[in-house]
N, C-alpha and C positions, 0 to 999 in steps of 0.2 A: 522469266518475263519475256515476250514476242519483241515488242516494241518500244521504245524510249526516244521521246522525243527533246532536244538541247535547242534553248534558242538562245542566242545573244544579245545582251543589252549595252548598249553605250547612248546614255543621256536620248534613249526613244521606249521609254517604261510603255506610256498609253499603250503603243500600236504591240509592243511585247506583250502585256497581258490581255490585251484585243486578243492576238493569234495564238496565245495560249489558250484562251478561256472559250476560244472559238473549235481547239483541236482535240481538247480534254474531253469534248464529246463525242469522238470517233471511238469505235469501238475497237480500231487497228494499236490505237495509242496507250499503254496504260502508264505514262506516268510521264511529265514534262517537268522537265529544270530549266529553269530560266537562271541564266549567267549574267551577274550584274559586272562589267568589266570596269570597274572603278570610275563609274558615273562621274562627274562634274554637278551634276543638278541633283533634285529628288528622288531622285530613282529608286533607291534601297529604301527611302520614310515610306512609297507611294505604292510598293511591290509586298513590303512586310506587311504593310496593312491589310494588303488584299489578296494575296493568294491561299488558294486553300490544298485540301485534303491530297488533291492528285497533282498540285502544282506547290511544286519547292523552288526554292528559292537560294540559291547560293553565290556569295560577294568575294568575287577577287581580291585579292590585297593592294594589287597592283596592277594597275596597264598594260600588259606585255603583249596589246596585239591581237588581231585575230585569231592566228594558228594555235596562241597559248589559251586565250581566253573557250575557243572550241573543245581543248583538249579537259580544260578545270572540267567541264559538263562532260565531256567521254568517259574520265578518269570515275566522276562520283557516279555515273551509271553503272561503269562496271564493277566499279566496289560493293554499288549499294542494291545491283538490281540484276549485273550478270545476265542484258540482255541479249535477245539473237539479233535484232536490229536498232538501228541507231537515226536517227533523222535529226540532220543539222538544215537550219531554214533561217534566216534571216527578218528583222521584226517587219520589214516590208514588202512581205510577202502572201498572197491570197492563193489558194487551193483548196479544195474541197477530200471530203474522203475515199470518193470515187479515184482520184489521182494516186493517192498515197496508198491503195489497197493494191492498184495498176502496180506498181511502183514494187513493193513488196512479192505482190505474184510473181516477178517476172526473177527479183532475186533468188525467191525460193527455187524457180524452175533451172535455173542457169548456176551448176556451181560452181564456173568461172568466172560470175558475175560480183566483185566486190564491191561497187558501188554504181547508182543507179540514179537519172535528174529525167526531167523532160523537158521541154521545150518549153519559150518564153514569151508571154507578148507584156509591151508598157500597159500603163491604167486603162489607156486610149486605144486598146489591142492591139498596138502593132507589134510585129515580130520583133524581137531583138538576139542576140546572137546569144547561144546556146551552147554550143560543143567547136573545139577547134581543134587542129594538130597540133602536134609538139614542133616549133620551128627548129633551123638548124643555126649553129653559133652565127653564121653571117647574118642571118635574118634578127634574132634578139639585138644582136649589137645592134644593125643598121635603124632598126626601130627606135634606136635613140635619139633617133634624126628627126627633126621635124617634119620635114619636107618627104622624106622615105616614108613616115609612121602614117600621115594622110595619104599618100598613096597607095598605101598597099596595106592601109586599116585591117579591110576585111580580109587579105589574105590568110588562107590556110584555114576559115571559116565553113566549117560545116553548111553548105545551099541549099541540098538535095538532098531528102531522105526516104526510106523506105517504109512499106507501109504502118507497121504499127513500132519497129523496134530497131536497134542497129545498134554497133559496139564503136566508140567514138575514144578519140586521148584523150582528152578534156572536158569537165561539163563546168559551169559556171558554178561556182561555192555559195550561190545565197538559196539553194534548195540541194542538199547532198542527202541519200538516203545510203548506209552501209551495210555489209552485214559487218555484225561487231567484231568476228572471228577476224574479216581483213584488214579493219581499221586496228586491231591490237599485230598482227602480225606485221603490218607495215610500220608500227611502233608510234602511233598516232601520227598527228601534224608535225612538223617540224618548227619546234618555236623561234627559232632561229630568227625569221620576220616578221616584220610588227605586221606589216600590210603588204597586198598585193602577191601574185605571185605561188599563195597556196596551193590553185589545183592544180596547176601543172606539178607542184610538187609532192601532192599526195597521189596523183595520178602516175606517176615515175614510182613512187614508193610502190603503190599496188602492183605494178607494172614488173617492178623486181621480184616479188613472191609470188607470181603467178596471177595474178587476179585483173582482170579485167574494170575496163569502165562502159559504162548503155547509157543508150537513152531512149527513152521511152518515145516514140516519134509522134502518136496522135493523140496525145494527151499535155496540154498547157497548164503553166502556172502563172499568175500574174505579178510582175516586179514594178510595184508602186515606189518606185525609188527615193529613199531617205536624203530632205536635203540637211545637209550636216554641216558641222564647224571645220569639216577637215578640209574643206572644198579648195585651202590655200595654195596655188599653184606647184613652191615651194615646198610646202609640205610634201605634196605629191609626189614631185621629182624625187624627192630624199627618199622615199621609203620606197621608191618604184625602181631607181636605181640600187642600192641595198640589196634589194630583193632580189632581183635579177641577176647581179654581179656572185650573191651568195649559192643561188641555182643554178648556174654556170659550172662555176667552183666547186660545188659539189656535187652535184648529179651529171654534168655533161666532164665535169675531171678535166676543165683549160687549164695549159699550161700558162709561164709566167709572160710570154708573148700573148699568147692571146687576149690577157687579163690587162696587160697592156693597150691591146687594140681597144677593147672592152671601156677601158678609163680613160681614154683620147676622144672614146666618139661619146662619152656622159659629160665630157669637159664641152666639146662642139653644142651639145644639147644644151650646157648652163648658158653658153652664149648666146644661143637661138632664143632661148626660155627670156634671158633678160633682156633683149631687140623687141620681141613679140609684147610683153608686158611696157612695156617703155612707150610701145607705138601705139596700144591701147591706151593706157594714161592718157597720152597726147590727143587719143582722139576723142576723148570724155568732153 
């Protein structure tokens, strides 16, 4: 089989079987699994109902995440389909099959190319940021900081690009296309993190076996951004520090100093975090 498509679902079934039932009719795709990652709402009554013949349907047991819940849909394509490429996309996401052929070609052509995205604009077209560098330990830690992480947001952001194509460290994880040879060599995702912080670290993974990351430069996708329950500031911090402290740790290999400096400036950040939230309150 060419192509297998994996989407994700957490408590967003509608716009899940929307961009299923919308991709099942490309001729690039023959078979999409939609991941139900331990819904909270209807999702599995609403999904079992309705998908059909080229769309499967398979129910985590359990939450464990993005990078796990991606992998449940990697693992059962390649057991059950053994394909040469893999397309992970996110439920809030629009493209057409002009994109996805783009996308494909270019794998095919490049076989240092292990994974492949394009560029982004919101519902509203505007650009949004696409491809970044791998920062260095000073840079990750100090983006803990409030005050540092608004200034220098966009740093290490991809501006400029070339005309149709270019090899980048990063692309944004709610449109991944792989070939499945370098997602299985790189040993999938690392489930290690619930949120945050995946593509830099499948991008490191790829990066160790030889394989490269593109982007497609004149071809867009649209990210109609899901508003969700996770939106709790809190929440955020916990899984965005996690994340980061564990990719440190293990792909950049800091020492116990470092990991030090690392948990000093996420302490600074809890205090910033609960000033900033305190002073909103107050100003409701």
């Amino acid at each position: 089989m060419k192509c297998v498509m994996s989407i994700l679902n957490y408590n967003d079934s509608r716009r899940a079987l929307e961009l299923a039932e919308r991709c099942v009719k490309f001729d690039s795709i023959e078979r999409i699994i939609i991941v139900d990652n331990k819904s909270t709402d209807d999702s599995v009554t609403f999904l079992t109902e309705r998908v059909g013949s080229n769309i499967e349907l398979v129910v985590a047991s359990e939450n464990r995440g993005f990078a796990a819940g991606n992998d449940i849909g990697a693992k059962y394509a390649q057991e059950k389909y053994n394909p040469e490429y893999i397309l992970f996309a996110n439920t809030d996401t629009i493209f057409s099959e002009t994109e996805v052929n783009a996308c494909l070609s270019k794998l095919k052509a490049k076989a240092d190319l292990g994974l492949i995205s394009m560029r982004i604009k919101d519902i509203k077209g505007n650009e949004e940021k696409s491809a970044w560098h791998f920062k260095s330990f000073l840079d990750y830690t100090l983006f803990n900081i409030w005050i540092y992480r608004h200034i220098t947001y966009k740093k290490g952001v991809y501006k400029s690009f070339s005309n149709d194509f270019q090899y980048v460290d990063i692309v944004r994880g709610s449109f991944m296309l792989f070939k499945m040879k370098a997602l299985i060599e790189a040993n999938f995702f690392d489930e290690n993190t619930f949120l945050y912080y995946e593509e830099e670290i499948i991008a490191y993974r790829l990066r160790k076996h030889g394989y490269k990351v593109g982007l497609l430069t004149n071809y867009f996708y649209i990210h109609n951004h899901i508003a969700s329950g996770t939106g709790n500031i809190w929440f955020i911090k916990k899984h965005l520090d996690a994340s980061l402290r564990w990719f440190l740790i293990n792909y950049y290999n800091i020492g116990n100093v470092k990991i030090r400096i690392f948990d000093f400036a996420t302490k600074i950040c809890s205090c910033e975090t609960f000033l900033i939230e305190k002073l909103k309150r107050r100003g409701k």
